[in-house]
C-alpha positions in Angstrom: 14.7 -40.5 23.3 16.5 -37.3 24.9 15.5 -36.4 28.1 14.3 -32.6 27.2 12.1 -34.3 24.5 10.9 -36.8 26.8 10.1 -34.5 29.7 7.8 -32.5 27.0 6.4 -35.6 26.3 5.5 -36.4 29.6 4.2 -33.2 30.7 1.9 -32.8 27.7 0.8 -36.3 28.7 -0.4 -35.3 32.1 -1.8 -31.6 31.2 -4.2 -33.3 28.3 -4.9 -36.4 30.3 -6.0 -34.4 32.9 -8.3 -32.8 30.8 -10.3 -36.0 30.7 -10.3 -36.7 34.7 -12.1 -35.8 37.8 -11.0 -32.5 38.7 -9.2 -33.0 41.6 -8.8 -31.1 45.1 -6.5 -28.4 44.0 -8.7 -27.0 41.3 -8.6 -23.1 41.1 -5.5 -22.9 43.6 -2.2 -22.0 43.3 0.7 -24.3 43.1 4.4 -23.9 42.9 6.2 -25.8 40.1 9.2 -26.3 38.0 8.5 -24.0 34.8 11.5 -25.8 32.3 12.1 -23.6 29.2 14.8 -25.2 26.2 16.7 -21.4 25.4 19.6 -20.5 23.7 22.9 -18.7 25.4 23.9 -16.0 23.5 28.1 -16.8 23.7 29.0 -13.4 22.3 28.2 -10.4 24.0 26.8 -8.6 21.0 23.4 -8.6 21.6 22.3 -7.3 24.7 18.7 -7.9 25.3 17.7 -9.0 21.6 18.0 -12.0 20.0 21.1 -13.2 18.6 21.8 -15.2 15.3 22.3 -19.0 15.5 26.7 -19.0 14.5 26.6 -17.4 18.6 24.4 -19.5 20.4 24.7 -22.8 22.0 21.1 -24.7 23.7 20.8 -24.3 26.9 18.1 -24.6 29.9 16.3 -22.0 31.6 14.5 -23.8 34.9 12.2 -21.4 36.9 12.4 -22.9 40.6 9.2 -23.7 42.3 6.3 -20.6 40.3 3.1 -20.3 41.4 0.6 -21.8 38.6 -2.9 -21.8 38.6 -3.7 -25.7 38.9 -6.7 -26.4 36.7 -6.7 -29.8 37.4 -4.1 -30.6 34.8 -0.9 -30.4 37.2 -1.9 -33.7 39.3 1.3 -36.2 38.8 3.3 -33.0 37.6 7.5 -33.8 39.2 10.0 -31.3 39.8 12.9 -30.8 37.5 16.0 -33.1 37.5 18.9 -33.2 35.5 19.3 -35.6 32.8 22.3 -37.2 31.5 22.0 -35.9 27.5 20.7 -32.2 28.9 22.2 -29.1 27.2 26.1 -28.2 29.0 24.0 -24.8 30.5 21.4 -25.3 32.8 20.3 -22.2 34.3 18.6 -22.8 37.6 16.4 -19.4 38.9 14.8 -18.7 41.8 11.4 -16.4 42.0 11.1 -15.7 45.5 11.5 -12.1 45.1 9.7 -11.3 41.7 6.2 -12.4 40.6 6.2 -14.5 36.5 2.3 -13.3 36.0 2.3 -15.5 32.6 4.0 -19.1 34.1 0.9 -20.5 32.9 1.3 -19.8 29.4 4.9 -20.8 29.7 3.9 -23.7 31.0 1.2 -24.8 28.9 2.9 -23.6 25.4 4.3 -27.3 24.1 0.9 -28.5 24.3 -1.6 -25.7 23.3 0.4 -25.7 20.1 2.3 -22.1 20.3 6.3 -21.6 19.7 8.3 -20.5 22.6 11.1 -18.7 22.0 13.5 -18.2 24.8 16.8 -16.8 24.7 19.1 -15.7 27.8 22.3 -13.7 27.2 24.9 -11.6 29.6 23.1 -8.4 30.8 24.9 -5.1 31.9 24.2 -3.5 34.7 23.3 0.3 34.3 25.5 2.4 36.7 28.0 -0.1 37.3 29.4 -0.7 40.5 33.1 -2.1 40.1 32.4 -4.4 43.5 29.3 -5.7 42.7 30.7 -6.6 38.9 33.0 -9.0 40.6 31.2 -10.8 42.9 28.6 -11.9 40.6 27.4 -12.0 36.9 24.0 -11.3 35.5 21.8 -12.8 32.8 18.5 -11.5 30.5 16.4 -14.0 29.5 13.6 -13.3 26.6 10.7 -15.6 26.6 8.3 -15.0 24.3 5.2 -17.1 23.1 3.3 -17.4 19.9 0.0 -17.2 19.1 -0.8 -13.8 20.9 1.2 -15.0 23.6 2.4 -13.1 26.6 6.6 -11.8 26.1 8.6 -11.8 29.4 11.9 -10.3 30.3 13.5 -11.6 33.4 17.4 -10.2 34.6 18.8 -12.5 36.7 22.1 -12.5 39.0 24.6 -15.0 39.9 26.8 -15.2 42.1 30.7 -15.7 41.6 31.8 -17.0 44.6 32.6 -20.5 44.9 31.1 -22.4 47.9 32.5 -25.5 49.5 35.0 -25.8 46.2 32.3 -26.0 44.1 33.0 -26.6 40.9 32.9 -23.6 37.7 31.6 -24.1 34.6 33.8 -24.2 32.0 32.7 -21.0 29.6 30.8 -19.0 32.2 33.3 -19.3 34.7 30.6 -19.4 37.4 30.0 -21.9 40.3 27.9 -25.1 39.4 25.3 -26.5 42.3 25.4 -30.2 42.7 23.4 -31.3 40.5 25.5 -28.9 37.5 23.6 -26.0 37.5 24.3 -22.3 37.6 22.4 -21.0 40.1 20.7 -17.4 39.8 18.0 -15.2 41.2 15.7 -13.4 39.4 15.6 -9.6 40.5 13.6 -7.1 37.6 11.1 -8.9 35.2 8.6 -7.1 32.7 5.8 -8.5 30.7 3.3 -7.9 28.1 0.4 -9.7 27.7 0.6 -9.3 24.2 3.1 -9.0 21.3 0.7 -7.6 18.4 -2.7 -6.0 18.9 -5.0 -4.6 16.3 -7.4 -2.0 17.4 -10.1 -0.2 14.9 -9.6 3.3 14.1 -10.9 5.9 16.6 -11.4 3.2 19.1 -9.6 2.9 22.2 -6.8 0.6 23.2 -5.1 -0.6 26.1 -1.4 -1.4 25.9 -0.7 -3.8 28.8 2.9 -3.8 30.6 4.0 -5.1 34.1 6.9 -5.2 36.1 8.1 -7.1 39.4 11.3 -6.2 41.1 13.5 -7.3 44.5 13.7 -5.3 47.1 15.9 -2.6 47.8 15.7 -1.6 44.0 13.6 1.9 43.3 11.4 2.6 40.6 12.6 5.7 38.8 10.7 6.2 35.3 8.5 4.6 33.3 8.6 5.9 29.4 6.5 4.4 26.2 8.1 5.5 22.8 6.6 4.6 19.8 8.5 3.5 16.5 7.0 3.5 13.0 8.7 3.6 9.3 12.1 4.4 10.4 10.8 7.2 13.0 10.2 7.5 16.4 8.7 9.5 18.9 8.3 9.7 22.9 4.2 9.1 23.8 4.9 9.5 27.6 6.8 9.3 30.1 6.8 8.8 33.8 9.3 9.8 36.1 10.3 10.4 40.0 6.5 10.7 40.5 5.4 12.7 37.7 3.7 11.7 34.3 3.9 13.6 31.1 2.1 12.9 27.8 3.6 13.6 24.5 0.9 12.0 22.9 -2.6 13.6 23.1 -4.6 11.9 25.3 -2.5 9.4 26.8 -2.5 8.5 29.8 -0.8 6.0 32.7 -2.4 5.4 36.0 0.9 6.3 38.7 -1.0 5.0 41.5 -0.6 1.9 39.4 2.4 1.5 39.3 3.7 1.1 43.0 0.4 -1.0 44.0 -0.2 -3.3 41.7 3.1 -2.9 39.1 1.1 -1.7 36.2 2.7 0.3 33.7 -0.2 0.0 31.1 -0.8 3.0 28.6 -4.0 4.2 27.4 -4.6 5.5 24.0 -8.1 7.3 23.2 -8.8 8.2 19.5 -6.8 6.0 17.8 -5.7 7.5 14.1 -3.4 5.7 11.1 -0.3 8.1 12.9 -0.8 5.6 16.3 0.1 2.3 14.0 3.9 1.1 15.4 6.0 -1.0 17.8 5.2 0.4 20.9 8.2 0.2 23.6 7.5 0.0 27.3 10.6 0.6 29.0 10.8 0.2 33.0 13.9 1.7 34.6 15.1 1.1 38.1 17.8 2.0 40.5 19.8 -1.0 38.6 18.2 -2.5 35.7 16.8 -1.1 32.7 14.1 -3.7 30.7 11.8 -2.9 28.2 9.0 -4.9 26.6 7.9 -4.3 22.6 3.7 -4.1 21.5 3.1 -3.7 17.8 -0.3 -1.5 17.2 -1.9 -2.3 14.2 -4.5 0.5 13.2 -7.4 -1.2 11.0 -10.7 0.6 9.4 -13.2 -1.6 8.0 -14.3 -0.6 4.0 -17.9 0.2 2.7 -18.5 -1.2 -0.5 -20.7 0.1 -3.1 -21.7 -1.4 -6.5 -23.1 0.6 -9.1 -24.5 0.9 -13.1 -22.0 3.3 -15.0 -24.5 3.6 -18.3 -26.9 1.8 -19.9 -25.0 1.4 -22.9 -24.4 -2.6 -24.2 -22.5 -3.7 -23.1 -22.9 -2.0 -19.6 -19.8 -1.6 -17.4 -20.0 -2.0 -13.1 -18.5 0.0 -10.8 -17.4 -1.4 -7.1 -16.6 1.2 -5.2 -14.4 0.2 -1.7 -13.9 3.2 0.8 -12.1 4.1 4.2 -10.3 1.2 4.6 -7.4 0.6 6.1 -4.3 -0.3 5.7 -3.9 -1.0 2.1 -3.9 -4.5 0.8 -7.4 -5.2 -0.6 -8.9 -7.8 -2.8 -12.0 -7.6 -5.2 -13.5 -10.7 -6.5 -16.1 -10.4 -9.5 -18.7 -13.3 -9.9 -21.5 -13.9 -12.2 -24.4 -16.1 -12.1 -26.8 -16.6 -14.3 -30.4 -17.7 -13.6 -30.5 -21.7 -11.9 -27.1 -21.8 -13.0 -24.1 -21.3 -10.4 -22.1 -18.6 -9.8 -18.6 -18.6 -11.7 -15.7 -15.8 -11.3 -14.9 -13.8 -13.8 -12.0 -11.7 -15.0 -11.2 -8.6 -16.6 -11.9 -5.9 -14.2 -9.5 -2.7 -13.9 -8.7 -0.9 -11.6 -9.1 3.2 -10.7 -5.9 5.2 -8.8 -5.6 4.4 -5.5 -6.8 7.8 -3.1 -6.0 8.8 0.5 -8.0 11.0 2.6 -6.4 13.2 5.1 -7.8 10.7 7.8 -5.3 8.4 6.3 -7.8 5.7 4.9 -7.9 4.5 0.9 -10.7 4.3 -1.6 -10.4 2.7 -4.8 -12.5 1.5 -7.4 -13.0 -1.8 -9.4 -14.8 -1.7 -13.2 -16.1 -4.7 -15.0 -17.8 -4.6 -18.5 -20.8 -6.9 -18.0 -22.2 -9.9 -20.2 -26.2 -10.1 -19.2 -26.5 -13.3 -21.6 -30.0 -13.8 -23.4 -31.4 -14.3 -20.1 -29.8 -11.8 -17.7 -27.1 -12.6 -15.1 -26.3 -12.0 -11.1 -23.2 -10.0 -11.1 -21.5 -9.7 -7.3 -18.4 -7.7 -6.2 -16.6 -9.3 -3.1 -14.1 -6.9 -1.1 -11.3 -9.2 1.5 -9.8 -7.2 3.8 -7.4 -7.5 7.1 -10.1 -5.5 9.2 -13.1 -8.4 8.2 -14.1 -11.5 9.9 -16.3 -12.5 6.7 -15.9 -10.5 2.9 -18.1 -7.8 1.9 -20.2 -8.4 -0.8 -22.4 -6.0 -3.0 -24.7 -7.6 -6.2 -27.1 -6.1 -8.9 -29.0 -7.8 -11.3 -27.8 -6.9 -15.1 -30.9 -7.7 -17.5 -30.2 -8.9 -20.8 -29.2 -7.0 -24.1 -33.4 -6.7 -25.1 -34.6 -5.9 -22.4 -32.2 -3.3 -22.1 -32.8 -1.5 -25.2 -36.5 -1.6 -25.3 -36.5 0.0 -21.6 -34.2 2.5 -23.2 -36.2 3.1 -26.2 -39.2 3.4 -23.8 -37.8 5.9 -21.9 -36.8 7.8 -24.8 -40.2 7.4 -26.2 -41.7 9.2 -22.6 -39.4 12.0 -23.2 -39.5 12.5 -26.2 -43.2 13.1 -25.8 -43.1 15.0 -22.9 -41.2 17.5 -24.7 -44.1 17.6 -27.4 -46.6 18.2 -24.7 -44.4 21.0 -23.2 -44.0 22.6 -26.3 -47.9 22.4 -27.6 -48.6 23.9 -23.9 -46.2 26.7 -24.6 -47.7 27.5 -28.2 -51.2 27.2 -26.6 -50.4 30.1 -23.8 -48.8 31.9 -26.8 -51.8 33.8 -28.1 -53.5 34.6 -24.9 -50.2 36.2 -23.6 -50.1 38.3 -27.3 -53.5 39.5 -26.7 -53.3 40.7 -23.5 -50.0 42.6 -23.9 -52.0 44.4 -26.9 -54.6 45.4 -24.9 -52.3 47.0 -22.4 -50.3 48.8 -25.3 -53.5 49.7 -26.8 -54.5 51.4 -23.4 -51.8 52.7 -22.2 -51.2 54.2 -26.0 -54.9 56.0 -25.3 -54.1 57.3 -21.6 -50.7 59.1 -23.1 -52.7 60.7 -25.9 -54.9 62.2 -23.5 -52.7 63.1 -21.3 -50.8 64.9 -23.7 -53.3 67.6 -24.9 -52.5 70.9 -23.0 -55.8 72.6 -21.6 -55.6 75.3 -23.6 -56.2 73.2 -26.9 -58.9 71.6 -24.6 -61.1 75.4 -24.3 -60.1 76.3 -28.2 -62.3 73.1 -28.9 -65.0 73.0 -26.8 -66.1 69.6 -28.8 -62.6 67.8 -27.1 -63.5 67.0 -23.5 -61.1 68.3 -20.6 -59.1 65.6 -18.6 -59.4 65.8 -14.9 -56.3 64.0 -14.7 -54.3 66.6 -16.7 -52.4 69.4 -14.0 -54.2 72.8 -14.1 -52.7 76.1 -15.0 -51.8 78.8 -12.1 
């Protein structure tokens, strides 16, 4: 058995066995152990930082010397690193006394909690180079990163090129080996992120997590998150010399946080679709440059809807799925007819696909429905990305009979409502007649009377005079 496998092996054995002893002593402290990590050394220097493809990369070992862990119980029994006859030719041996590794638990623990850790360290250039400094020692980036909403940790490290006591060099690297074969380095800038991938609901609130730990005698000098979407990108803040700026409505970085506790976490209120992106925390100091990479995915939950088109036979079923986001959807019919089970059923279509100017979809899904003689249980299930458990949405379809007799019913109560309306309106018909001939009848009097002059009124002393009618002056 190889001695990298069997050292996995054997630490998985004691962090599960330990799970099912007494916890001992040193539960809930701090102890300092040998964090081993299997990497790959990137032998070209093409890809600085990033991960390069598997024609330029040889195994190698990444040891982290004596890092604090939490010991909960499972770290009784647990040795310190030693080299191994079949170990990969590159064993990088780093030391952590002048940085803090936040997440060495979950490097630890990785093997045996079933995630992937992905590690890979490659040559790292400085950012103002110094000609002096260049040749006295070398310097290393090593990206760790672990599944499974894992943590993601940068660490530069520098060796030193100086030989001591005729030590020897390593054959490729050209750098000094200890006795035991290693190259020794230190570990001066890391930067983590608690999380690789976050998903956070539209119009909510997220925090994007980012810390740093650096040697001393290095100064801070900017902080800036940019954000990188569809082939675009854009600055959302930026941090510099003691002054914070946000490009991005609303966000916001705590600066006291960032030279107390070594926080660089952003803040991002009223999340929208336009938010969704790799996010790209990148730390700057007086030497090294590291950043760390969080993709935001924006969700919105649907609202489902199901609905009778008509109440012709056969009848047709509208589901109707709203605001939902991001796209991919799926729509399940079902029908179930009574004390029988419920079976899927095909043949549903689908309406064109609508955005609204929040950036959510609505679409539609029809079905032509088959009651049976006895009626059936039709349900429309909606899956989506932004659900723990689908959406469902039923109606009861009754069969072909009962269907038309409730339609002929209600065409029946119509149909004779409009009868009674109309005998009502032929009823009020003659009263109405009547009393508009009165009035014309009067008000054909009243003119008459009006219109005889007074004179005519004293040529005919039969004709009575009208006190209504203006006298003559």
């Amino acid at each position: 058995m190889r001695a990298e496998a069997a050292r996995c092996l054997l630490l998985c054995l004691a962090l599960c066995g330990a799970a099912e002893a007494e916890p001992g002593a040193a539960e809930g402290q701090w102890r300092a152990v040998d964090v081993v990590l299997s990497c790959f050394l990137a032998v070209e220097d093409r890809h600085r930082g990033a991960f390069a493809g598997t024609a330029n990369r040889e195994k190698a070992l990444l040891v982290l010397r004596q890092v604090p862990v939490l010991d909960d119980g499972s770290l009784e029994g647990f040795t310190d690193f030693t080299v191994a006859q079949d170990d990969p030719p590159v064993i990088f041996e780093a030391s952590v006394d002048q940085v803090q590794i936040p997440q060495a638990g979950d490097l630890l623990h990785a093997d045996c909690s079933g995630r992937d850790l992905t590690c890979e360290i490659s040559h790292y250039h400085l950012q103002a180079r110094q000609e002096a400094s260049v040749e006295k020692a070398a310097w290393f980036i090593s990206n760790v990163q672990v599944s499974g909403g894992g943590p993601s940790v940068s660490m530069v490290m520098k060796a030193l090129r100086d030989a001591e006591n005729g030590a020897a060099l390593h054959p490729t690297l050209k750098l000094p080996l200890s006795s035991q074969g290693t190259v020794r380095t230190t570990v001066e800038f890391q930067a983590t992120t608690r999380t690789q991938s976050l998903n956070a609901l539209l119009g909510s609130s997220v925090s994007l997590h980012c810390s740093f730990s650096m040697a001393a005698g290095l100064d801070l000098i900017s902080v800036e998150w940019r954000q990188q979407h569809k082939g675009s990108g854009q600055q959302v803040y930026i941090w510099t010399t003691g002054k914070g700026q946000a490009k991005r409505d609303g966000a916001t970085l705590e600066p006291e946080q960032l030279h107390v506790a070594r926080n660089a976490s952003l803040t991002l209120p009223g999340l929208t679709v336009k938010d969704e992106g790799v996010h790209i925390c990148q730390i700057t100091t007086s030497l090294y440059q590291v950043q760390q990479n969080i993709q935001l995915n924006i969700q919105a939950s649907p609202k489902v809807r199901l609905s009778l088109a008509n109440t012709a036979v056969p009848p047709t079923l509208i589901c109707s799925i709203a605001g939902y986001y991001p796209l991919n959807v799926a729509v399940t019919w079902t029908r179930e007819e009574p004390a029988g089970a419920a079976v899927q059923v095909s043949g549903a279509s689908f309406s064109s696909l609508r955005q609204s100017p929040a950036g959510t979809y609505t679409i539609s899904s029809s079905l032509t429905a088959d009651p049976g003689p006895a009626g059936a249980t039709y349900t429309c299930q909606v899956t989506h990305i932004s659900l723990e458990e689908p959406l469902v949405a039923s109606t009861w379809v009754a069969p072909a009979g009962e269907t038309t007799a409730s339609g002929f019913v209600f065409a029946s109560s119509l149909f004779l409502l409009a009868l009674l309306f109309l005998g009502f309106q032929r009823w009020q018909a003659p009263a109405r007649a009547g009393l508009l001939q009165v009035q014309t009848v009067e008000t054909t009097s009243r003119a008459t009377q009006i219109s005889h002059p007074r004179e005519d009124c004293r040529a005919n002393t039969h004709r009575p005079c009208w006190s209504n009618v203006t006298p003559e002056y």
